[in-house]
C-alpha positions as CSV (number, residue, x, y, z in Angstrom):
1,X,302.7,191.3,129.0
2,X,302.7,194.2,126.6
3,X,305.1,195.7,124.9
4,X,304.3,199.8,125.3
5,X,305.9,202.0,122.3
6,X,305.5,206.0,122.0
7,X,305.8,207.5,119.0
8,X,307.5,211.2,119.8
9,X,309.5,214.1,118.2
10,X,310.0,217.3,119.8
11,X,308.3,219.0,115.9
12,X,305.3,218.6,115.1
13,X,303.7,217.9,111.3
14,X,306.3,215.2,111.0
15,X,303.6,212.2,110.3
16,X,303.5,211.3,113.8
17,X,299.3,210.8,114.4
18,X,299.2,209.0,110.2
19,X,302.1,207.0,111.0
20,X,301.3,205.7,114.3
21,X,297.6,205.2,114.0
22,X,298.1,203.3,110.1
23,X,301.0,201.0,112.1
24,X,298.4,200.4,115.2
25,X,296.3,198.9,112.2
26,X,298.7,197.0,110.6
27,X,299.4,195.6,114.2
28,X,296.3,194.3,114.8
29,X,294.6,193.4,111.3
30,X,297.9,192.1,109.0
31,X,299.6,190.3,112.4
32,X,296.8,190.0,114.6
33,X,298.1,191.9,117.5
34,X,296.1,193.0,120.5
35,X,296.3,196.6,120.4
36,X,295.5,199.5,123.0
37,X,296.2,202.6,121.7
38,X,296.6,205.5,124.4
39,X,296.0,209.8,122.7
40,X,298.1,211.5,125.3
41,X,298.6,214.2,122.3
42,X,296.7,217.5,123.9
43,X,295.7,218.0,120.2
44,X,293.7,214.6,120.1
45,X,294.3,214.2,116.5
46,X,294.5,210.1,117.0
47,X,291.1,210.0,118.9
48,X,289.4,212.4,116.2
49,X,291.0,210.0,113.2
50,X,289.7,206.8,115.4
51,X,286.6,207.6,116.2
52,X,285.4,210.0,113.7
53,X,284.0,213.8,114.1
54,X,280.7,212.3,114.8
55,X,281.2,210.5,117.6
56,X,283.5,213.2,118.7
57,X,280.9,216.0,118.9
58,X,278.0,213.3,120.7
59,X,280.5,212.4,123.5
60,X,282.7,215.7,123.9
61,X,279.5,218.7,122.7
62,X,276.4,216.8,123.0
63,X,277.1,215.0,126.2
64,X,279.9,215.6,127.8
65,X,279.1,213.5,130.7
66,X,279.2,210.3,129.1
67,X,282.5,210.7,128.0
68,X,285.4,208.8,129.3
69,X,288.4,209.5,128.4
70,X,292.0,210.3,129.7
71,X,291.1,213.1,132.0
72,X,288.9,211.1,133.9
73,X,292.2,208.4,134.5
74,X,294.4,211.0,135.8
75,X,291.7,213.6,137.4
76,X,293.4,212.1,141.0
77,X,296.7,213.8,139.9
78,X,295.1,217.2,138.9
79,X,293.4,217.1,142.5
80,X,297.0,216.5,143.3
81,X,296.7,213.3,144.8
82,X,299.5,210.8,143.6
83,X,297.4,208.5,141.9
84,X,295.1,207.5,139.0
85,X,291.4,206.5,138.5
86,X,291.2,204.0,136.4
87,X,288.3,201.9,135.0
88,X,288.3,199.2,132.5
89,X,285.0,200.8,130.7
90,X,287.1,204.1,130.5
91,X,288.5,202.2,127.3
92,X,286.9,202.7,124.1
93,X,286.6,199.2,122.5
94,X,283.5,200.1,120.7
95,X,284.9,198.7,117.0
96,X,286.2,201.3,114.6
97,X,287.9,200.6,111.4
98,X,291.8,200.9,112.6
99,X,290.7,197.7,114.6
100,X,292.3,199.1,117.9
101,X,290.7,199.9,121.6
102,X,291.2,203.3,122.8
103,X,291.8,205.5,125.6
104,X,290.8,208.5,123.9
105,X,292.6,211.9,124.8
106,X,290.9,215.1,126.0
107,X,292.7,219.1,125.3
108,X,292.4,219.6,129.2
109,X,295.2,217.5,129.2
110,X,297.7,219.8,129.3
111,X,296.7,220.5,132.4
112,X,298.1,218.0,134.3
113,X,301.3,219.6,133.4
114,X,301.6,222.0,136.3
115,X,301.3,219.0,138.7
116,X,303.8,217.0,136.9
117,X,306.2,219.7,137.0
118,X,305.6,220.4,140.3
119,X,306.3,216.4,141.5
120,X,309.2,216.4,139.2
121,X,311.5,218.9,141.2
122,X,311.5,216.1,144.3
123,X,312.2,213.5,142.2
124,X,316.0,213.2,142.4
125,X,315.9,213.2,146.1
126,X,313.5,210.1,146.2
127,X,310.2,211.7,147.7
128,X,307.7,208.8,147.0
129,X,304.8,211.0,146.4
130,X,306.6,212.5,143.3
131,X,307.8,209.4,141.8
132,X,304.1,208.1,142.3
133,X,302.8,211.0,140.3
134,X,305.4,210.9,138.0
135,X,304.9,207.1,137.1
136,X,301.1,207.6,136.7
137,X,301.8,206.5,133.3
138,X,303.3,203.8,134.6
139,X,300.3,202.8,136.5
140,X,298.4,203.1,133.9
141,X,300.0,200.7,131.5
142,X,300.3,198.0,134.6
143,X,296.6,198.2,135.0
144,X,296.0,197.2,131.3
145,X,299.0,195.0,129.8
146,X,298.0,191.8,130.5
147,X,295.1,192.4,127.9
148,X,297.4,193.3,125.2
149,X,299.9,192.4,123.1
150,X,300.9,196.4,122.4
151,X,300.5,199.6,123.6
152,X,301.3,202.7,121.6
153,X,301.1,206.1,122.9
154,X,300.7,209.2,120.5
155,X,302.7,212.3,122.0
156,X,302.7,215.5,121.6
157,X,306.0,217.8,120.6
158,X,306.4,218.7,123.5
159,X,309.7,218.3,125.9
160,X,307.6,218.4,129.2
161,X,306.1,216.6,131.8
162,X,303.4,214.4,130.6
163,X,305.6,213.3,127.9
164,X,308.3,212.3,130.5
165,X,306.3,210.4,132.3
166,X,304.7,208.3,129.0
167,X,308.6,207.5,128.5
168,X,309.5,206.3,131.9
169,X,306.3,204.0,131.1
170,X,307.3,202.9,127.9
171,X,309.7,200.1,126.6
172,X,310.5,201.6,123.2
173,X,310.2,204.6,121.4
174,X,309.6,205.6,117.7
175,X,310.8,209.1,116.2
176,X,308.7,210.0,113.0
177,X,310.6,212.4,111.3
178,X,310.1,214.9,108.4
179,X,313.7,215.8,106.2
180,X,314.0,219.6,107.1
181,X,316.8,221.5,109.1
182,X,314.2,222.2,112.6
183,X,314.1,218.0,112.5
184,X,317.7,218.3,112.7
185,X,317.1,220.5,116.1
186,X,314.9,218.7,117.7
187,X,316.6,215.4,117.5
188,X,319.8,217.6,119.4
189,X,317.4,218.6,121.7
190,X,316.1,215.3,122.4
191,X,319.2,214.0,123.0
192,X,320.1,216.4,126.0
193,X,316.5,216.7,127.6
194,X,316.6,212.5,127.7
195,X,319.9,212.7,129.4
196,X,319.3,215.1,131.8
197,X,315.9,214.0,133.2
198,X,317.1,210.5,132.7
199,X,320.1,211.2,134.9
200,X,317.9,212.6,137.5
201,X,314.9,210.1,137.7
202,X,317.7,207.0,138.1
203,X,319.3,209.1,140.7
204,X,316.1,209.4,143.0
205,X,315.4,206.1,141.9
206,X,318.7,204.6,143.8
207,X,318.0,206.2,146.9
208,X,314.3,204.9,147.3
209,X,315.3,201.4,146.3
210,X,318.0,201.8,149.1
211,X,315.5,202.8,151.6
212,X,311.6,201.1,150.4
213,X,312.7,199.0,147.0
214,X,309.3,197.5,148.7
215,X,307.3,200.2,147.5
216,X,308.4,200.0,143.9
217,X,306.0,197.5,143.0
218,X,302.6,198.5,145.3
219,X,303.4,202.1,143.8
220,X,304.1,201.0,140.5
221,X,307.4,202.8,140.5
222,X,309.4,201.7,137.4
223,X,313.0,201.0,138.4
224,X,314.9,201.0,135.5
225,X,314.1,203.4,132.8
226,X,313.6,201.0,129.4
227,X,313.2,203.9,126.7
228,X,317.2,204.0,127.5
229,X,318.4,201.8,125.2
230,X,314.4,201.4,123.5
231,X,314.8,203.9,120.7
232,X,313.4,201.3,117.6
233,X,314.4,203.6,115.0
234,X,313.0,206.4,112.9
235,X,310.4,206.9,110.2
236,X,311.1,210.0,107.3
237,X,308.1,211.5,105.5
238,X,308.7,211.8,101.8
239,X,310.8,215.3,101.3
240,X,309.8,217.9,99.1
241,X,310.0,218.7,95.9
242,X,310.9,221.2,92.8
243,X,310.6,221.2,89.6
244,X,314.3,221.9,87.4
245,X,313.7,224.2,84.2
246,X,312.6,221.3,82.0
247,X,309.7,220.0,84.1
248,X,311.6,217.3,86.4
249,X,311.1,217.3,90.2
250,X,313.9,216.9,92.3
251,X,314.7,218.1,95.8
252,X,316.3,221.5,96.5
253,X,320.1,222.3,96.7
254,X,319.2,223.0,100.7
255,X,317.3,219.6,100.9
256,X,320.4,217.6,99.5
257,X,322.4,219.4,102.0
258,X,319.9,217.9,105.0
259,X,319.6,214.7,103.3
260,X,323.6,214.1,103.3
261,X,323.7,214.3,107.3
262,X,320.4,213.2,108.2
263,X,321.0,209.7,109.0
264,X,324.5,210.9,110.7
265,X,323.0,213.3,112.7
266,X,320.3,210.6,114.3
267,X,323.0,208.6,115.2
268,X,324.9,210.9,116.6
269,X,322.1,212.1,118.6
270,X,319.9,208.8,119.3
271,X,322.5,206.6,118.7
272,X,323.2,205.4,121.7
273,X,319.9,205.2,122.9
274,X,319.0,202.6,120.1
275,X,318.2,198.5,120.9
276,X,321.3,196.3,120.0
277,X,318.9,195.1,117.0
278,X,319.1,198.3,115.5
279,X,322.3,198.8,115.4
280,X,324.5,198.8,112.6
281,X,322.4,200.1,110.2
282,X,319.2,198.7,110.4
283,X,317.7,202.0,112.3
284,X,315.5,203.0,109.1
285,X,312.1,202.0,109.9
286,X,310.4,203.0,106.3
287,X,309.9,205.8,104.4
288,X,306.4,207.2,104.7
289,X,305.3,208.5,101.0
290,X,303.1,211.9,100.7
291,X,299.5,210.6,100.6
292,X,298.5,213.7,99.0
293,X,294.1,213.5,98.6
294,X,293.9,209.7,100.1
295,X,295.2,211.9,103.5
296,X,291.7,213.7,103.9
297,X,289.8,211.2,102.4
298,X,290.7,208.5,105.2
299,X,290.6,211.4,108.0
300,X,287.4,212.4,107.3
301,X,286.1,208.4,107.0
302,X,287.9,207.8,110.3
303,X,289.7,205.0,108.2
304,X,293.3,203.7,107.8
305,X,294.5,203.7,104.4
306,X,294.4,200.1,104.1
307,X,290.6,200.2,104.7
308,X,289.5,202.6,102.0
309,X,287.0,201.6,100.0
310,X,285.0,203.5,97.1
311,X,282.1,204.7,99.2
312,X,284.5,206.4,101.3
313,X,285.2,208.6,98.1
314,X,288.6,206.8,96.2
315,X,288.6,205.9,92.6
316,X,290.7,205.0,90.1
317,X,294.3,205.1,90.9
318,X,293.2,205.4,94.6
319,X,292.9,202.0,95.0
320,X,297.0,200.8,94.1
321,X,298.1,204.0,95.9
322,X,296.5,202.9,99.0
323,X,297.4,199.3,98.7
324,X,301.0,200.4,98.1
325,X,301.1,203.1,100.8
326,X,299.1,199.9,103.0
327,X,302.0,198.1,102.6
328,X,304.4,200.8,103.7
329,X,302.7,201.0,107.3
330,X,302.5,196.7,106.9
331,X,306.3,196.7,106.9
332,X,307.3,199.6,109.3
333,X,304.7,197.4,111.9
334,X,307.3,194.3,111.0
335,X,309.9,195.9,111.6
336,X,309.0,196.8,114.8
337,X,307.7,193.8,116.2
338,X,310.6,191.7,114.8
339,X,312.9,194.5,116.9
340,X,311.2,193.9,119.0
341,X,311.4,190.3,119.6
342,X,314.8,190.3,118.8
343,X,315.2,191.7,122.6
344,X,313.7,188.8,124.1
């Protein structure tokens, strides 16, 4: 069965869509992983990089009717039905260069929202229909694990209701994280919107287990929530930068002051929530470097940096920045699959 990770931070331009997509290829072309990877990101920044603008505007512009994508999984839900519609061709396995499949993700996402919110306040008391729409997600990964070795999800930053349910899905978690005072926010926020909802979903949970624990499985109602003690660590985006009076760059007075309680402040927020393998220390996933022009360059050639080549527009030192920064995604993917693994 798979192992299903989301990569999520409550701020955004923290890395999140580079990091996760250049780890989905180091998955599946440096350790030969099967990988599905789900854009549940309103933004759809993932499907753009993955498929490329092209293919973008012929299935979303030119025809829009041919498109599958994750709309048309959860279109039950926005007709408020507590289900999903699901399709095997609604996967993009059509090959792209990040050597992934792909449910791509669609803006009207954020739609489904509303619905989830609305399901959500019956939750605690066990009302079946809103645990069933709440563990669409859920439903969603059962229908398609068996056919992979991992699923990662691409979140948004938001704290609401589609990104709940992706959690209650997943196994693990990933925090990509840029070295700046709001990051130190969000992961306090975090911390006390995970506790409360989880509080409340394993509340509802005990009383339908008491009263139809037989309809966990037909309904694809996750009992236990893994994400609580799934958090695989954190990545950090290379800080910035000033130059001193003779030329030298070094980070700012403020951004030694955020450096000196970074790591504390992760584990005092996410600690707890972290797999035993990551304990003690070994919560640093990898730094991600800034990728400065090779950024653009493999966006706009739908390519992970690993795959560059010099018709895509590199040159020079290009070619040992992107093998170095290749091997940066290489060992955050090792990481995670030896945390992994270390579970079992």
């Amino acid at each position: 069965m798979a192992k299903t990770i989301c990569f999520f931070n409550n701020k955004g331009g923290v890395g999140k869509t580079t990091t996760s997509t250049n780890v989905a290829a180091g998955l599946a072309q440096t350790y030969g992983k099967k990988v599905l990877y789900i854009d549940l990101d309103p933004q759809c920044n993932s499907t753009l990089l993955i498929t490329g603008e092209e293919y973008i505007a012929k299935k979303y512009w030119e025809q829009p009717g041919e498109s599958r994508t994750i709309l048309n999984i959860v279109e039950p839900i926005l007709d408020d039905e507590p289900s999903i519609s699901f399709k095997p061709e609604y996967i993009l396995n059509y090959p792209n260069r990040f050597g992934v499949d792909l449910i791509m993700g669609h803006p009207r996402l954020s739609a489904i929202e509303d619905r989830l919110g609305e399901a959500w306040v019956k939750v605690p008391g066990g009302e079946v229909g809103a645990l069933r729409k709440t563990n669409w997600c859920n439903n969603l990964v059962a229908a398609v694990d068996s056919e992979y070795d991992y699923i990662l999800i691409d979140l948004g930053p938001s704290l609401g209701a589609l990104n709940r349910s992706a959690l209650i899905a997943s196994d693990y978690f990933v925090t990509p994280m840029s070295i700046d005072i709001f990051s130190l926010i969000g992961l306090k926020n975090i911390k006390s919107w995970l506790e409360d909802w989880s509080e409340k979903y394993t509340r509802g949970m005990s009383y339908f287990v008491e009263h139809r624990a037989e309809d966990c499985e037909r309904f694809f109602i996750k009992q236990k929530i893994g994400i609580q003690s799934g958090c695989l660590g954190y990545t950090t985006q290379t800080y910035a930068s000033r130059k001193n009076r003779n030329g030298e760059k070094r980070p700012t007075q403020a951004y030694e002051r955020i450096l000196s309680q970074f790591d504390d402040e992760f584990l005092a927020n996410l600690g707890d929530f972290l797999v035993p393998s990551c304990k003690g220390g070994n919560h640093i996933l990898g730094q991600v470097p800034n990728m400065f022009s090779l950024a653009p360059i493999a966006q706009s050639n739908s390519s992970p940096i690993r795959d560059l080549k010099g018709s895509d527009g590199i040159f020079g030192a290009h070619y040992s920045q992107a093998k170095e920064y290749a091997e940066i995604f290489d060992r955050i993917a090792e990481r995670l699959i030896s945390r992994i693994e270390d579970q079992q």
